[in-house]
C-alpha positions as CSV (number, residue, x, y, z in Angstrom):
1,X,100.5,118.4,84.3
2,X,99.0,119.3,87.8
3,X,101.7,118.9,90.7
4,X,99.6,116.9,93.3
5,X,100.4,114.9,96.3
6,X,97.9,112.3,97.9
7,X,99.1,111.8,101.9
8,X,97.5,108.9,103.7
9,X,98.1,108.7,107.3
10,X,97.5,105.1,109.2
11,X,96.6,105.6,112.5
12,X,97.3,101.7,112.9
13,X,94.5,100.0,115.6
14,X,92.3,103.3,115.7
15,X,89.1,101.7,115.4
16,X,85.4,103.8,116.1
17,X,83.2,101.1,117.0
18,X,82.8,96.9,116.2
19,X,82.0,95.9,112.7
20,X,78.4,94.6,112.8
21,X,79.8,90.8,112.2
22,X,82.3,91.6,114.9
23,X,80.0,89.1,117.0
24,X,80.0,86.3,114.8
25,X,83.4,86.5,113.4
26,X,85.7,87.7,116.1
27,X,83.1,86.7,119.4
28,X,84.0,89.6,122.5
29,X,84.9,92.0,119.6
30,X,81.2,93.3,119.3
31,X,81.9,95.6,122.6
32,X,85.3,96.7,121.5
33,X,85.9,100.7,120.4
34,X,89.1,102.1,121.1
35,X,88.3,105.4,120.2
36,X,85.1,105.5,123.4
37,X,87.6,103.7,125.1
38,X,90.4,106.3,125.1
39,X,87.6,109.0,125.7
40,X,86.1,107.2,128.8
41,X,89.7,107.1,130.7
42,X,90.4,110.6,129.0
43,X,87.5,112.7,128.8
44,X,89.4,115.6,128.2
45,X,91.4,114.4,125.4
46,X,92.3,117.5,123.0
47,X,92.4,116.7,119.2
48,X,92.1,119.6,117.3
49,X,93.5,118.7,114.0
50,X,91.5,115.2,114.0
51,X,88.7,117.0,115.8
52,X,88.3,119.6,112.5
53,X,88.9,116.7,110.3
54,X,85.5,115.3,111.1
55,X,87.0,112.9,113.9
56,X,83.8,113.4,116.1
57,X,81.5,113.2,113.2
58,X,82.9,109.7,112.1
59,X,82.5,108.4,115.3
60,X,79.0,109.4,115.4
61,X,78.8,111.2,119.1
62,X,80.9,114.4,120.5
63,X,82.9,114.4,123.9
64,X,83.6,117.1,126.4
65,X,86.3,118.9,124.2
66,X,85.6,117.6,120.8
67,X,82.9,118.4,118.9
68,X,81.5,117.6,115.3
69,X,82.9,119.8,112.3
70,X,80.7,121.0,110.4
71,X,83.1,121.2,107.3
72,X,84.9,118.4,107.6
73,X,84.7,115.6,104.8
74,X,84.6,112.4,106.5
75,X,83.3,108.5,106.2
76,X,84.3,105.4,107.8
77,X,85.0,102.6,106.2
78,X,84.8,98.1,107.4
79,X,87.5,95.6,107.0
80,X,86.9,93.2,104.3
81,X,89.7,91.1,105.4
82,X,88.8,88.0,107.9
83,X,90.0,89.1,111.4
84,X,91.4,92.3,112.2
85,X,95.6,92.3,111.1
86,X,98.0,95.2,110.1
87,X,99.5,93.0,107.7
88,X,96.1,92.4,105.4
89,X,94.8,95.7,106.5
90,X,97.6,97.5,104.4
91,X,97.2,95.4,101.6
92,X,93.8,95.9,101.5
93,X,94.5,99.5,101.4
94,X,96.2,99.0,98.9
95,X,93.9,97.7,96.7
96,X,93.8,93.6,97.1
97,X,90.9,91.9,97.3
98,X,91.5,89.7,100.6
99,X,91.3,85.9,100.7
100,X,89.8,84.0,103.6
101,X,93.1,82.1,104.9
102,X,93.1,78.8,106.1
103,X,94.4,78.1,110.2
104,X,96.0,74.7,110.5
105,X,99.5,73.7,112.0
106,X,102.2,73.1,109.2
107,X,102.1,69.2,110.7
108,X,99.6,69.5,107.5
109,X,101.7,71.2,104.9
110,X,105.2,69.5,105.8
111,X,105.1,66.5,103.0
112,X,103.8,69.2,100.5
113,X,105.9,72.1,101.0
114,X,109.0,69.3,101.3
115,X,107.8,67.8,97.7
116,X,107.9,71.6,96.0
117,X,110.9,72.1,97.5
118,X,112.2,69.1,96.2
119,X,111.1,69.3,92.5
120,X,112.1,73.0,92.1
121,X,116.1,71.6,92.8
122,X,116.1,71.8,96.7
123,X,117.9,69.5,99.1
124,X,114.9,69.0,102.1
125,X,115.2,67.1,105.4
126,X,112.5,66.5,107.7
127,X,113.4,67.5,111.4
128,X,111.2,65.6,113.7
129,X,110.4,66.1,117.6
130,X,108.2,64.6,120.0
131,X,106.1,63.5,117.1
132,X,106.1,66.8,115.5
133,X,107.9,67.5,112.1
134,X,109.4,70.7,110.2
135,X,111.2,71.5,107.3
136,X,115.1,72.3,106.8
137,X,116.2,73.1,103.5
138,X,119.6,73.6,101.7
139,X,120.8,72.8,105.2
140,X,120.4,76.8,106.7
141,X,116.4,77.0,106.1
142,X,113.8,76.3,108.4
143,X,110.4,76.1,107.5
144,X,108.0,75.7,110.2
145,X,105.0,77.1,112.7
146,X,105.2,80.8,113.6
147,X,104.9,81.1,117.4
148,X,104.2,84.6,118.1
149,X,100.6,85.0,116.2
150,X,97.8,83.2,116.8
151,X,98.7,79.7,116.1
152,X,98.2,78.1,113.0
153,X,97.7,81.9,111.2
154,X,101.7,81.3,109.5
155,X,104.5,80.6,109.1
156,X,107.9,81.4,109.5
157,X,110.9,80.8,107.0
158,X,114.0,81.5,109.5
159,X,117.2,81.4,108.3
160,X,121.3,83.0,109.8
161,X,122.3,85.3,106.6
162,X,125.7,84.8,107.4
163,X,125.1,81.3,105.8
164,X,122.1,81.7,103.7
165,X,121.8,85.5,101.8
166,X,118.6,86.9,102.2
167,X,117.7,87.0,98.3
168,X,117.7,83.0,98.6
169,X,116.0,82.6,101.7
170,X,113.5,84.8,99.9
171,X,112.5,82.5,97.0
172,X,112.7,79.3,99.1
173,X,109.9,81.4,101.0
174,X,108.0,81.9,97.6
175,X,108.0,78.3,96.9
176,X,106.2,77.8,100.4
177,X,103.7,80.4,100.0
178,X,102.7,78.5,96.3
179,X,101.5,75.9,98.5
180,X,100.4,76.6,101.6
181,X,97.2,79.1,102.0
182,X,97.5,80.2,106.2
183,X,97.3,83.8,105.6
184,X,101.1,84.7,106.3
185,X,104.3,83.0,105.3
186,X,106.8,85.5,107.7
187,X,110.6,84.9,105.7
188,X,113.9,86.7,107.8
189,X,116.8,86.0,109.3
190,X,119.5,88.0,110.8
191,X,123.3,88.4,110.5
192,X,125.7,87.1,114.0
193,X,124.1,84.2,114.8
194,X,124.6,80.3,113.5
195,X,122.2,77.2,113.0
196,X,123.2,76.2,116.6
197,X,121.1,79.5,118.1
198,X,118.0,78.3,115.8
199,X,118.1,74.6,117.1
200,X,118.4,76.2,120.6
201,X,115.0,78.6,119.9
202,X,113.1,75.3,118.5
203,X,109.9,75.3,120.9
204,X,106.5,73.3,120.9
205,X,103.1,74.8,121.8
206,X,99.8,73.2,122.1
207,X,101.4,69.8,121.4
208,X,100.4,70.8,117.7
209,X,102.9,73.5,117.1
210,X,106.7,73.5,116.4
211,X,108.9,76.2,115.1
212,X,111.8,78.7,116.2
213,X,111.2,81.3,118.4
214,X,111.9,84.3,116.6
215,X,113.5,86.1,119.6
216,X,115.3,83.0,120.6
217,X,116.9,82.8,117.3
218,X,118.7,85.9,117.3
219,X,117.5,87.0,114.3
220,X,116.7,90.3,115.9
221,X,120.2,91.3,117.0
222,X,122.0,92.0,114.2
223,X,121.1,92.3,110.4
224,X,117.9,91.6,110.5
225,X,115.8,91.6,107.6
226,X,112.2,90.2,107.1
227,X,109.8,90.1,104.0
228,X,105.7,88.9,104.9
229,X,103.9,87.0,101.9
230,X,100.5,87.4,101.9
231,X,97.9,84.9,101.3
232,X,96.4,86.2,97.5
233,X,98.8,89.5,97.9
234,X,99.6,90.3,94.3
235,X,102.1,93.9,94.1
236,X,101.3,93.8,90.7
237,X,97.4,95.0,91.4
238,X,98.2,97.1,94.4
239,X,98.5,101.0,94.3
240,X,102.2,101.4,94.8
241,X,103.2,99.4,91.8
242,X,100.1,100.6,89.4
243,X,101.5,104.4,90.2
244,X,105.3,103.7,89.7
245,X,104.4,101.6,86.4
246,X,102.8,104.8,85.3
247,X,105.3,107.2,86.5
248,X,104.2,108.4,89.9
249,X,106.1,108.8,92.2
250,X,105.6,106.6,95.7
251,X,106.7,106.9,99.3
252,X,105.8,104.4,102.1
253,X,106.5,105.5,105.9
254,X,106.8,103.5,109.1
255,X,104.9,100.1,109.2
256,X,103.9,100.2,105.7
257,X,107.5,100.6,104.5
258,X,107.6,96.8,105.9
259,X,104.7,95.3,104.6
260,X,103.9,96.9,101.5
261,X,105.5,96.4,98.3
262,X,107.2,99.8,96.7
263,X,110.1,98.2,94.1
264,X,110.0,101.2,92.0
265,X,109.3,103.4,95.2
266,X,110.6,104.9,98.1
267,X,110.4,103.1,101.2
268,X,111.4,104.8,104.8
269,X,111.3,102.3,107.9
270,X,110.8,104.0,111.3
271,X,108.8,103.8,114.4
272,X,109.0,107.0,116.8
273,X,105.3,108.7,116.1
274,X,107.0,112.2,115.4
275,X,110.2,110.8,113.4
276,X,107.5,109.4,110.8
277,X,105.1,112.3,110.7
278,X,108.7,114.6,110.1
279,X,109.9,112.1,107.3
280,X,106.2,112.8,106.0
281,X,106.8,116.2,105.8
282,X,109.9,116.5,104.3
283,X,108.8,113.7,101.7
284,X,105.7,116.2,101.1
285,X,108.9,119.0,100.3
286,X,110.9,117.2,98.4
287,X,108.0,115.6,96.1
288,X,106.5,117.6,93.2
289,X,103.7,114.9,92.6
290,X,103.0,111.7,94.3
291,X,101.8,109.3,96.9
292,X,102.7,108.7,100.1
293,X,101.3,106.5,103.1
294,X,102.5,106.8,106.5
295,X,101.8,104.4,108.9
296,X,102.0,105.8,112.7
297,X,102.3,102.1,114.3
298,X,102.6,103.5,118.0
299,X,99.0,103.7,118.7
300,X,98.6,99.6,118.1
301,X,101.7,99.3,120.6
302,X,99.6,101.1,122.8
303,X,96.8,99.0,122.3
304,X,98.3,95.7,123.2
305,X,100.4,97.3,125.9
306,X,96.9,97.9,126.6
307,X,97.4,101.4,127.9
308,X,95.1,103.9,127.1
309,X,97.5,106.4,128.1
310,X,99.9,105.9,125.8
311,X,97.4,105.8,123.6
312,X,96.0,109.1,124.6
313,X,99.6,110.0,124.3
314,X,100.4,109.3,121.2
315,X,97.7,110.8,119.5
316,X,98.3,114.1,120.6
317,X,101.8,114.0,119.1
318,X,100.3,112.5,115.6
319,X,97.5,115.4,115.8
320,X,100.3,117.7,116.0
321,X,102.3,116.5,112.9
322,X,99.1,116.3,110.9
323,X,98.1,120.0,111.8
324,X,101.7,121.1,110.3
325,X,101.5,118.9,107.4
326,X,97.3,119.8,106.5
327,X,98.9,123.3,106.7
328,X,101.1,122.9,103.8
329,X,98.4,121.8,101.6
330,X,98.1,123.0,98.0
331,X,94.5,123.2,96.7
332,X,95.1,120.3,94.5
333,X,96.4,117.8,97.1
334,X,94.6,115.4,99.6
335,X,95.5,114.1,103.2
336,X,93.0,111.3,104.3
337,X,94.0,110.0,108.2
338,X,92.4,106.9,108.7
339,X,93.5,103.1,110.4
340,X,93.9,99.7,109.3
341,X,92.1,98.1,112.3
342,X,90.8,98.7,116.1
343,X,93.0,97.6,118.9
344,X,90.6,98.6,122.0
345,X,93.0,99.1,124.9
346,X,90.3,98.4,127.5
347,X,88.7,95.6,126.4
348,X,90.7,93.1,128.0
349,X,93.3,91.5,125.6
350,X,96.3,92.7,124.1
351,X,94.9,91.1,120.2
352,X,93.3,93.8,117.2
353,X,89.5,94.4,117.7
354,X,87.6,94.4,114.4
355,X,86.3,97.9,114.1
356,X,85.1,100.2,111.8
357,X,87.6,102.7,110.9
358,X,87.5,106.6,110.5
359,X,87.7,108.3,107.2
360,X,89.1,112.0,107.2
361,X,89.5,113.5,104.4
362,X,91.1,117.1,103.7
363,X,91.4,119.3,100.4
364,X,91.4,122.8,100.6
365,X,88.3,124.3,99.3
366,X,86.3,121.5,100.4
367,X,83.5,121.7,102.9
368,X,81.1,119.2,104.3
369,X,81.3,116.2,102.2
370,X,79.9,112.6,103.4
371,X,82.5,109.7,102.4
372,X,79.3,107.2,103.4
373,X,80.2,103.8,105.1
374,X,82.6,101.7,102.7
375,X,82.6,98.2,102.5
376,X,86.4,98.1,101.9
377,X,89.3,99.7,102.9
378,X,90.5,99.3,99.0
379,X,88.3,102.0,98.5
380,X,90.9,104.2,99.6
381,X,93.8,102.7,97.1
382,X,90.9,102.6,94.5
383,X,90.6,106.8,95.3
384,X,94.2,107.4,94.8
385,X,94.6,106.0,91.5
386,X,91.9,107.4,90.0
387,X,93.1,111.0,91.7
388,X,96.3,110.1,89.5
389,X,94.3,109.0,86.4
390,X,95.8,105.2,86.1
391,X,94.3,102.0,86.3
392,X,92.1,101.1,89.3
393,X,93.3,98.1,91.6
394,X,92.5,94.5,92.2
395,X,89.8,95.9,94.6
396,X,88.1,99.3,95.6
397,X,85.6,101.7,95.0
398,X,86.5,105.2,94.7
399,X,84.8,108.0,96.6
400,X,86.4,110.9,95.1
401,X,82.9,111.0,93.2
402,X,81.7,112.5,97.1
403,X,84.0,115.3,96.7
404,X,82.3,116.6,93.6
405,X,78.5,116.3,95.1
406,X,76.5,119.1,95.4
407,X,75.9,120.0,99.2
């Protein structure tokens, strides 16, 4: 059996340039590109590793000190999720097929979530405010709007683990998501606090809107653990779980560690640019064949900190880590650097942008290949199953077929 690695590298909110529906579907988004952004306060930004890549070449124009690379192998690729989001982005990846979500407040799911709840052997009460209503279960549960996204786009399952273990509050969450269709249902909880520090987060927006603040809550201070359910996320038809049911080994970094699910994998959670590229590399070491996705989240936190030089920042330490790890190639592995989204820092908000996304693709020996403009990003979890020889995913066309053209 051939010992090969595929590396995929998430430059999360790295967009090139608005999707074409950007106007109609996300309206202000059709001027967004955070790559021309970062270039227009930095016109002297360095990349050489992305810049030989084929960084330039998938953005379409060249900039004072990067130019196009002649033999680089590189596409972009559009979002096929609705909206631009981290979350769906990485499941697309990954090889769903995304579902359009529905946005409404959970004053319209609250007598159907109660009623599951009910029949599959849960005590429910009904918490009611100013009108509004949520949903406590088994006394420790709450089940109500998410306040930090844009509302009506989830919600959150919030519970204190010292009272309610995580595993529970996990399949009262599963029982919401059967019945409910926003595009997140955001389960976690933390370990110090008590029911007393939820009621005291309890806030209502919009007079539409009630849930507990997440920060409020606590959660965050000790012993927190979260799990996001996806609306139509199914593991079982994603790459990770197709390549460990076969065998293959599986590694998820940063972000994706989060959001992605790996049972049969490895998952490493970090944050720090250069502590995920380093765990890259010495998951690369340690790994005789596999796949492993990094996700470098710090460029999307320089996005909605809305700070171009951060952003500038923190792609010159990324380009750095991928220049050491492209080194160690073998001639039968593949690094593709690409991002789950755009997040222009200029443009004037601190939300994603719904961009195109770059498609860089290295294996040694090969020169000059066009990737082409892919409708999904599942054409990228599609590529690395069929590099491994299993069964393709939900979604996803594969491109390796590019590789193989004649020039």
């Amino acid at each position: 059996m051939t010992l090969k690695k595929f590396i995929v590298i998430v430059l999360d909110g790295f967009g090139i340039g608005a999707m074409d529906d950007a106007k109609t579907a996300r309206p202000g988004d059709e001027k967004a590109n955070t790559l021309r952004s970062i270039l227009r306060d930095f016109p002297d930004l360095k990349l050489p590793n992305l810049e030989a890549l084929g960084l330039m070449n998938a953005f379409g124009s060249e900039s004072n000190c990067m130019k196009f690379s002649p033999q680089a192998n590189y596409g972009k690729s559009e979002l096929k999720h609705f909206g631009a989001d981290t979350f769906m982005g990485h499941q697309e990846i990954m090889g769903t097929l995304p579902k359009k979500p529905d946005v409404h407040p959970f004053q319209e799911k609250v007598d159907v979530v109660a009623d599951h709840l009910r029949k599959n052997g849960h005590k429910v009460d009904i918490i009611e405010r100013q009108g509004l209503r949520y949903v406590l279960c088994d006394d420790y549960v709450t089940v109500a709007d998410n306040l930090e996204a844009d509302l009506g786009m989830c919600y959150n399952v919030t519970a204190p683990l010292d009272y309610m273990p995580f595993e529970k509050e996990c399949e009262i969450a599963q029982l919401v998501r059967e019945v409910v269709t926003v595009g997140r249902v955001i389960v976690f909880g933390g370990t110090g606090n008590t029911m007393d520090d939820l009621w005291n987060a309890e806030e209502i927006k919009d007079g539409r809107f009630i849930g507990i603040a997440s920060a409020k809550s606590k959660s965050y201070e000790q012993g927190y653990q979260c799990l996001h359910l996806g609306y139509g996320v199914d593991k079982n038809v994603q790459a990770p779980t197709i390549l460990t049911n076969a065998g293959i080994p599986v590694t998820l970094i940063g972000k994706v560690a989060d959001i992605v699910a790996n049972d049969g994998g490895k998952s490493i959670s970090c944050v720090p640019t250069a502590e995920c590229l380093e765990h890259t590399i010495r998951e690369y070491k340690a790994m005789e064949t596999g796949f492993i996705c990094t996700n470098v989240q710090e460029t999307d936190l320089a996005g909605h900190s809305q700070s171009s030089k951060t952003y500038k920042e923190i792609l010159e330490i990324a380009d750095v880590g991928i220049g050491q790890l492209k080194n160690m190639l073998t001639e039968d592995d593949i690094l593709l650097v690409m991002a789950d989204h755009g997040n222009d820092p200029d443009i004037g908000h601190s939300k994603h942008t719904r961009e195109c996304v770059p498609l860089l693709l290295y294996k040694k020996g090969v020169h000059g290949k066009k990737l082409g403009k892919r409708a999904s990003l599942s054409d990228v979890g599609a590529s690395v199953c069929d590099y491994f020889h299993v069964k393709a995913p939900e979604n996803g066309k594969s491109f390796l077929d590019r590789l193989e053209a004649a020039d």
